[in-house]
C-alpha positions in Angstrom: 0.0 0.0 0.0 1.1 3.6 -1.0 0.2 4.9 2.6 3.7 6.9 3.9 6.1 4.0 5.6 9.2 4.6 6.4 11.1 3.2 9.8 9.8 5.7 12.7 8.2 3.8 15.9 4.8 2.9 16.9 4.0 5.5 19.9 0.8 6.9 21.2 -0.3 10.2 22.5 -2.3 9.8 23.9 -5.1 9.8 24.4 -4.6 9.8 23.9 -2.8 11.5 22.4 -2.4 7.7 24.3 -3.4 7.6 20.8 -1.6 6.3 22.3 -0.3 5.6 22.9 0.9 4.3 22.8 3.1 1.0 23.5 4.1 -0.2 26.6 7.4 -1.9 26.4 7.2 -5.8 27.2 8.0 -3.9 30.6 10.5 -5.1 32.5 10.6 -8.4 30.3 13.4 -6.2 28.3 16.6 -7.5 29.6 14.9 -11.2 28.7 18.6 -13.0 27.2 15.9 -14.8 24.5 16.4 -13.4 21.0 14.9 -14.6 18.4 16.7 -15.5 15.0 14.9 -12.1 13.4 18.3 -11.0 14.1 18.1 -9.5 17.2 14.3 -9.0 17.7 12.8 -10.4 21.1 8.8 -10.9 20.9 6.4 -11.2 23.7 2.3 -12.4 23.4 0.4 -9.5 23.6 -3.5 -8.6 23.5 -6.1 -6.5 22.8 -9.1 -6.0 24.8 -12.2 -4.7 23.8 -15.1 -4.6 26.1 -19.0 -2.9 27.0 -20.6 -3.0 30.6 -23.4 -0.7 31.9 -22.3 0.6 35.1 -24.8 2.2 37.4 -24.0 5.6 38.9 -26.1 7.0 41.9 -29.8 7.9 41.4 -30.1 4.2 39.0 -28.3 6.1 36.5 -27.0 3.5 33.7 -23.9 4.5 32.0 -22.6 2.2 28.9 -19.2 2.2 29.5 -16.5 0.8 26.9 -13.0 -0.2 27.5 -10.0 -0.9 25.2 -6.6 -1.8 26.5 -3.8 -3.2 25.3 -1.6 -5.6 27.8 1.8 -7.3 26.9 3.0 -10.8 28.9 6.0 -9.7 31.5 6.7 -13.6 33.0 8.7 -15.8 31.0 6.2 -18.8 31.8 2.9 -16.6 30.7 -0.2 -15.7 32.6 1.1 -12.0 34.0 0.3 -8.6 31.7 0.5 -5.1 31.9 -0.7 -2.1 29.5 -2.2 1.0 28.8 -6.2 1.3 28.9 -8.7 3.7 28.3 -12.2 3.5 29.5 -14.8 6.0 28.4 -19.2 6.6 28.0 -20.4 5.6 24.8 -24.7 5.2 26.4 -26.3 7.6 28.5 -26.0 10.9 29.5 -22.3 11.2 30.3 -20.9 11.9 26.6 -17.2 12.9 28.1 -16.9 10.3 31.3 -13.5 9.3 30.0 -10.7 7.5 32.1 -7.0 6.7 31.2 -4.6 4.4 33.1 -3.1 1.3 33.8 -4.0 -2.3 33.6 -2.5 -5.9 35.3 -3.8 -9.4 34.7 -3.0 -12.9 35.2 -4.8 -15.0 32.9 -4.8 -19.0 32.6 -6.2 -21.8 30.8 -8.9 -24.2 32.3 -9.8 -27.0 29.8 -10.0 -27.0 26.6 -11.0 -23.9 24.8 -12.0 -22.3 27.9 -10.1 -19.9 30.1 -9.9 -17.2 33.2 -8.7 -13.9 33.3 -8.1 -11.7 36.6 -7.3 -7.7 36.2 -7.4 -4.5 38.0 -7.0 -1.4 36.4 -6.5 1.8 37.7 -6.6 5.3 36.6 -7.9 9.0 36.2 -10.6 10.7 34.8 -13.9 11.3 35.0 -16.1 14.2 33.7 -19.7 15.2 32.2 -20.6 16.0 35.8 -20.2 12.6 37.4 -19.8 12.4 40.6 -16.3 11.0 40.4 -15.1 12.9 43.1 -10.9 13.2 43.0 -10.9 11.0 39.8 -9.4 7.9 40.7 -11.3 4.6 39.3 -9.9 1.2 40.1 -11.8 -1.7 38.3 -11.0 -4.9 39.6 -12.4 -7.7 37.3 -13.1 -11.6 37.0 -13.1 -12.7 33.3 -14.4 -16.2 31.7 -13.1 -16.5 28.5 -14.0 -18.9 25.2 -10.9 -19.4 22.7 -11.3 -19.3 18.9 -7.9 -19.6 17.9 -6.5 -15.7 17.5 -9.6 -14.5 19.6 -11.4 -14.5 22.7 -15.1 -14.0 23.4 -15.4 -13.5 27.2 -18.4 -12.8 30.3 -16.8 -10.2 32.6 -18.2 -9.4 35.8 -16.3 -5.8 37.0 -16.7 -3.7 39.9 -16.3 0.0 38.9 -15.4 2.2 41.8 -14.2 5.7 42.7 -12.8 5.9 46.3 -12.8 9.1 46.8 -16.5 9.7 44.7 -19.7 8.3 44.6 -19.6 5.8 42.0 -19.6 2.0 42.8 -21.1 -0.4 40.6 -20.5 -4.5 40.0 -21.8 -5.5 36.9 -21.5 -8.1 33.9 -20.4 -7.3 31.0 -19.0 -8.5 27.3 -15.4 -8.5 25.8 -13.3 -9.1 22.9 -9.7 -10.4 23.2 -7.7 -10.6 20.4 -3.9 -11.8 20.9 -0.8 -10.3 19.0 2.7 -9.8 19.4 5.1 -7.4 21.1 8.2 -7.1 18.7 11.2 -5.0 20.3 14.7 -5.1 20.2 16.2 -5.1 24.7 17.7 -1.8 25.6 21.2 -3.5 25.9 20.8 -4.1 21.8 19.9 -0.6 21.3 23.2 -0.3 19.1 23.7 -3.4 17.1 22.1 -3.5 13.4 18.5 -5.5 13.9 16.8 -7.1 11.3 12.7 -7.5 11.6 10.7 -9.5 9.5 7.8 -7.9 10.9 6.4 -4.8 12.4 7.7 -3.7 16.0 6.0 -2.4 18.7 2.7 -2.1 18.7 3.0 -1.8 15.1 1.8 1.2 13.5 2.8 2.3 10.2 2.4 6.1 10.6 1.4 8.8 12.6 -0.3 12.1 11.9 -0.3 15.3 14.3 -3.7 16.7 13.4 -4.6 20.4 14.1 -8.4 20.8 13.5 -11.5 23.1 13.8 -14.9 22.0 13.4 -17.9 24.5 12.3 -20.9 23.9 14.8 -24.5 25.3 13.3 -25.6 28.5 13.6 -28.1 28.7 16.7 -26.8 25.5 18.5 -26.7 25.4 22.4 -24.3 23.8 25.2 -25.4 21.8 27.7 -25.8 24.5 30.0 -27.9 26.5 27.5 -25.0 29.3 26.5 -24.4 29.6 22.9 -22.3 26.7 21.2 -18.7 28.7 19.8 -19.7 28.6 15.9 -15.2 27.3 15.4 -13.9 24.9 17.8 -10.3 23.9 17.6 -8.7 20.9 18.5 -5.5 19.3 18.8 -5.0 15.7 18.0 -3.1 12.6 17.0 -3.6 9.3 14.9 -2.0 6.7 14.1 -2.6 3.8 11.8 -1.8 1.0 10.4 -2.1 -0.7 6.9 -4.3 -3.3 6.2 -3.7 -4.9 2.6 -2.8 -2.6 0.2 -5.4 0.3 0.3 -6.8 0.0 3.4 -6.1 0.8 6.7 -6.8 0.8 10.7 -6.3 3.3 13.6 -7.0 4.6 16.9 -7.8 8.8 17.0 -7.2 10.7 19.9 -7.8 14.3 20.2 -9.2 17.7 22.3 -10.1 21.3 22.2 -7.7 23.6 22.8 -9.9 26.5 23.4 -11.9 28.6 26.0 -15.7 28.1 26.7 -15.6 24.1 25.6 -12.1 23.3 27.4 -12.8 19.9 28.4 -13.8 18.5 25.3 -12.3 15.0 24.1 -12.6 12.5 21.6 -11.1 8.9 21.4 -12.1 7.1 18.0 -11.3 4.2 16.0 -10.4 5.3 12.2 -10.6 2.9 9.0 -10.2 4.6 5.5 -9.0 3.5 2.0 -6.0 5.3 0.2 -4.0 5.4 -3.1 -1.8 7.4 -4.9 -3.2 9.9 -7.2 0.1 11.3 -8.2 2.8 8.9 -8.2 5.4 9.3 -5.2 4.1 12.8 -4.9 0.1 13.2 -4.0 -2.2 10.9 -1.9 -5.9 10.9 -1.6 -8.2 9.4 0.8 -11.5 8.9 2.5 -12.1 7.2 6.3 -14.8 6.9 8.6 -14.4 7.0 12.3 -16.5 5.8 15.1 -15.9 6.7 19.0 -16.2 8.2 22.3 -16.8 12.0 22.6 -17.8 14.6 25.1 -16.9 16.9 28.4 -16.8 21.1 27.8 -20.6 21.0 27.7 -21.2 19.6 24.4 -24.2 18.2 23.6 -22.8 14.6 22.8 -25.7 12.5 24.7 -24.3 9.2 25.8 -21.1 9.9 23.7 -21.3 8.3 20.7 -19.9 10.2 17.9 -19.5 9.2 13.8 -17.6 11.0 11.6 -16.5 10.8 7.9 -14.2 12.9 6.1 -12.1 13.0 2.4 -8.3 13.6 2.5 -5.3 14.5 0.3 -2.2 14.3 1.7 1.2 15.9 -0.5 4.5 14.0 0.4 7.2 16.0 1.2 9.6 12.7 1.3 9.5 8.9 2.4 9.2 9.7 5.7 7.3 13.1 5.6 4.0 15.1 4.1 1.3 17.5 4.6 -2.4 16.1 4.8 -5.9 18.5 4.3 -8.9 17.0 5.1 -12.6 17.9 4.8 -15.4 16.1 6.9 -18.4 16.1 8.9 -18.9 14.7 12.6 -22.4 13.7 14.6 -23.5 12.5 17.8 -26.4 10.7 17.1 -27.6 10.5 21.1 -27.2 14.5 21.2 -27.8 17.5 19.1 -24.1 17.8 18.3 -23.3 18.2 14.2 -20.4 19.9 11.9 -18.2 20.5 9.5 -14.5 20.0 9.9 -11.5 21.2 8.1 -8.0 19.9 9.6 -4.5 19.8 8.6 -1.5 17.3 9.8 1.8 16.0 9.7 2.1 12.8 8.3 4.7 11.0 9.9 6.3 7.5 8.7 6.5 5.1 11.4 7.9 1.1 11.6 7.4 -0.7 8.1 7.1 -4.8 7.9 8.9 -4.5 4.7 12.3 -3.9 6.1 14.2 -4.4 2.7 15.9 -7.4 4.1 18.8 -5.4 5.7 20.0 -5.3 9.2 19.1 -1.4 10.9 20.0 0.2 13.7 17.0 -0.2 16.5 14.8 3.5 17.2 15.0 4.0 21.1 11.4 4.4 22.7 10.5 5.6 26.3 7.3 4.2 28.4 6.9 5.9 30.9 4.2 6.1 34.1 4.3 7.9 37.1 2.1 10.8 39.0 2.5 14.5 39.4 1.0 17.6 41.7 1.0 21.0 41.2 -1.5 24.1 42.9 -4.5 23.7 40.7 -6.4 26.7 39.6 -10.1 26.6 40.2 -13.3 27.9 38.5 -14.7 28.8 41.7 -11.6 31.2 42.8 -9.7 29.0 45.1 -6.4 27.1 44.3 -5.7 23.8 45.3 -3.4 20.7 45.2 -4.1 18.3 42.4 -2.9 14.9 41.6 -2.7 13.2 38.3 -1.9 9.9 37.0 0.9 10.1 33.8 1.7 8.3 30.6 4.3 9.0 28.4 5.8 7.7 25.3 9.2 9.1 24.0 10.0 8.4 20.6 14.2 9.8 20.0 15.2 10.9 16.5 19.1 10.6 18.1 21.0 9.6 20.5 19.6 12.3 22.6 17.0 14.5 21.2 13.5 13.1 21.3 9.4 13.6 20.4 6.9 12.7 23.5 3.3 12.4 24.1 1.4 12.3 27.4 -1.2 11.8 28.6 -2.1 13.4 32.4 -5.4 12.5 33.9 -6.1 14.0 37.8 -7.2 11.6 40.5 -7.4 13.1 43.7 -8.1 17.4 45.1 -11.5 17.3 43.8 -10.6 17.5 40.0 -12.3 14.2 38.4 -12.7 14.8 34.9 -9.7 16.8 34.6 -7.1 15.9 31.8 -4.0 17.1 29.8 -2.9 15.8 26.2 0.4 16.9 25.3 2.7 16.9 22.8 6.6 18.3 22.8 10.4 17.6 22.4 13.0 16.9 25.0 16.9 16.2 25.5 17.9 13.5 27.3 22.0 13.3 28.1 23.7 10.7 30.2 25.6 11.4 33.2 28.5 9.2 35.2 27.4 5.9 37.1 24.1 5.1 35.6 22.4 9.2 35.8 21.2 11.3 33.4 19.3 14.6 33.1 16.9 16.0 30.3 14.5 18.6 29.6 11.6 19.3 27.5 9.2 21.2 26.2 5.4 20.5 26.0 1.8 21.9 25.0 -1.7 20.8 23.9 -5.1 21.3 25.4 -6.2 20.6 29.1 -9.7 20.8 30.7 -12.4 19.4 32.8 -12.7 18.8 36.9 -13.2 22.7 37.2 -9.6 23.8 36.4 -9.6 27.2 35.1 -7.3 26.2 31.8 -9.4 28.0 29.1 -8.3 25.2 27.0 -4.7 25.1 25.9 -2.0 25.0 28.1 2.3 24.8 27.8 4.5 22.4 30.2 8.6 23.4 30.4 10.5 20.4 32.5 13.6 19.2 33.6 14.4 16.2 35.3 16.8 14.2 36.9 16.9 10.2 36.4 18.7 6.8 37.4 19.0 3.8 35.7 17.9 0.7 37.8 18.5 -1.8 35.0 19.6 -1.0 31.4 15.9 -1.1 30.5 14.0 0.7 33.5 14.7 3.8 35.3 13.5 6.1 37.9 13.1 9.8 37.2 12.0 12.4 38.9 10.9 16.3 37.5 10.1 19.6 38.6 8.9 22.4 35.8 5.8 25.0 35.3 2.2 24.2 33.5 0.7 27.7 32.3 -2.5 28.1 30.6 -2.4 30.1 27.6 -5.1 32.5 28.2 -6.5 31.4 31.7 -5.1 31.9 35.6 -3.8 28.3 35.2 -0.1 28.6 36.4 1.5 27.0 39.0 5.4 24.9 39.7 4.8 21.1 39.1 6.6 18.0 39.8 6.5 14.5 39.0 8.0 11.1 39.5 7.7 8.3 36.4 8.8 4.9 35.9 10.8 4.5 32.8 10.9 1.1 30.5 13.4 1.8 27.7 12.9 -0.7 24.4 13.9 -0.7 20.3 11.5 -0.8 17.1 12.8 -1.9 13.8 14.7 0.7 12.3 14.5 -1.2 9.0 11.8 0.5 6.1 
């Protein structure tokens, strides 16, 4: 397929810009001595989860609630994963309850096609005027699952709860597993030649940095009844993956970055067809996407949103171009509609056509930790906020690097409050297993009643010590500062860091 593809690494902002985000490393599995003979490439079983409950919020409120996480194995003999998951409203009223984090299982075979799963994920989030509370949700879940060979059909029974709120629900629910692999070259190989004969990582092909607006109709309303902003910008990330020549796959993550809907999120899956139009020069495109959507007041309903759009996208080089795009969006469950006009950077990530030569691996960072700084309030007051953190660092040297996070708040009475960011950093090693770094970050921040106004920049520095050649501790002090709103206070953080290699063959 003539989608962009070039070696660059799977990552995910997350939400998002964990579009990401968006690959664990086979955690601390990376100093594993097996290699297989894909000249240097290790591989772990992976999975992807897809799943739907209806959790019950105070007052009988049902709220469909959908979950997608993606877990890698860390024991040599099987049964224990970890991974980054998103949960988030798709019924309802709470278009906008979103929640990112992490997730743990142990998972073993009965007899014959039949199996059992035990996880417990926890994370921040929150929003649409749950009462969440501080934000923290732990979900500690039973699952009986029913092979069919690559897949998994399973019955879940979950217990949804926020300490420090007033949601606490058990309930049964459905889920998809489907199992993969984790391709990644071990930190200690990060400079010898490694040859894959498939993709690494969680294996996307490319990634786009999407800067958007949508047009709302003339007369529309917000959920509080003020008038709906005619242009709302966003900030957002994709990335995708091809599937046969022409088509592809991906996850969508993205938010406003604006006063008056600050807040506002979306998490979407993506699949489009694309050709050339104009050989090596000119792509065009069309895709559909199909998601969770809501918080800043927007009339979303439950949170299901559709959209569709049409695409060119002008290649600057193999691993470069420009893409326009031109679409409409809807929320069927709520009176949200528009038009949408967006431009990226298309970015060429990890190719399974490696051209049969050995290439030096691309570092990648996974990182997860918390942070507090003095929080800003709508109300007047300023208090201390806490907030969950994923981070994926993707280095263009030996030193210099891209990074997306993710920051969700889970405790000082700011559920629903979130950050996607996106930035570059320097990271250069000290004596004896230390280094230090520093970057620089923005994107859009809202919800939880934190006077953002809807785009907000993060300078950091940090200090950090290398446990093992794969995982390290860090720890971070910098500034986040709104753009236009009070939002300003010092910050600090601490993060677990997982260090692992993609292909750099494309």
């Amino acid at each position: 397929m003539n989608i962009l593809r070039v070696p660059l690494a799977a990552s995910f902002l997350g939400t998002l810009l964990v579009f990401g985000t968006l690959a664990p490393a086979s955690a601390f599995a990376a100093d594993s001595d097996d290699a297989d003979s894909a000249g240097g490439i290790e591989n772990r079983p992976a999975h992807a989860r897809l799943s739907f409950e209806r959790v019950k919020f105070p007052g009988n409120e049902r709220v469909g609630l959908v979950g997608t996480s993606y877990l890698v194995d860390v024991s040599d003999s099987g049964g224990w994963s970890v991974g980054p998951a998103v949960y988030g409203a798709m019924t309802g009223q709470r278009g906008g309850f979103f929640t990112f984090g992490g997730e743990a299982a142990w998972h073993q075979r009965l007899l014959g096609p039949l199996g059992v799963e035990l996880g417990l994920y926890a994370g921040g989030g929150g929003g649409s005027g749950a009462p969440q509370g501080g934000g923290l949700m732990l979900r500690p879940h039973a699952d009986l699952l029913w092979e069919l060979g690559s897949y998994a059909l399973a019955l879940s029974v979950a217990k949804v709860k926020f300490p420090n709120g007033q949601i606490d629900s058990t309930q049964w629910g459905l889920a998809l597993d489907m199992a993969t692999d984790f391709n990644f070259v071990a930190a200690r190989r990060l400079d010898t030649p490694a040859l894959a004969g498939s993709r690494t990582g969680m294996g996307f092909d490319r990634l786009q940095i999407v800067g958007g607006i949508y047009r709302t109709r003339s007369g529309a309303l917000l959920n509080d009844g003020t008038a709906l902003p005619r242009d709302i910008q966003t900030l957002g990330v994709r990335a995708e993956q091809a599937w046969g020549r022409n088509a592809y796959w991906g996850l969508e993550a993205s938010g406003a970055a604006q006063s008056g809907v600050a807040g506002y999120a979306e998490y979407l899956a993506n699949f489009g067809l694309e050709g050339e139009a104009i050989r090596d020069h000119l792509n065009v495109g069309a895709r559909v996407a199909l998601g969770m959507a809501g918080g800043g007041s927007i009339p979303v309903g439950g949170g299901l949103i559709v959209k569709a759009a049409v695409y060119g996208v002008v290649r600057l080089s193999n691993d470069l171009g420009i893409s326009i795009e031109a679409g409409v969006a809807s929320a069927p469950q709520g009176e949200f509609r528009a038009a949408s006009l967006s431009a990226a950077m298309v970015w060429a990530l990890d190719s399974p056509e490696g051209g049969g030569l050995p290439a030096r691996p691309v570092r990648t960072d996974f990182s997860a930790g918390v942070e507090q700084f003095n929080a800003a309030r709508r109300d007047g007051s300023t208090r201390v906020l806490h907030a969950d953190v994923l981070k994926v660092d993707r280095f263009l040297s030996p030193n210099f690097y891209v990074s997306g996070q993710v920051h969700s708040a889970v405790s000082g009475g700011a559920g629903g409050y979130s950050e996607a960011l996106i930035g570059a950093g320097w990271m250069q090693p000290l004596a004896w297993r230390w280094h230090v770094g520093a970057e620089l970050l923005a994107g859009a921040a809202g919800g939880g009643g934190i006077d953002s106004h809807g785009s907000i920049f993060e300078p950091m520095a940090y200090a950090g010590f290398q446990l093992t050649p794969a995982v390290a501790l860090r720890v971070g002090a910098g500034r986040v500062k709104a753009l236009r709103g009070p939002l300003g206070a010092n910050v600090v953080n601490a993060l677990l860091t997982v260090t692992y290699g993609v292909s750099g063959g494309g």
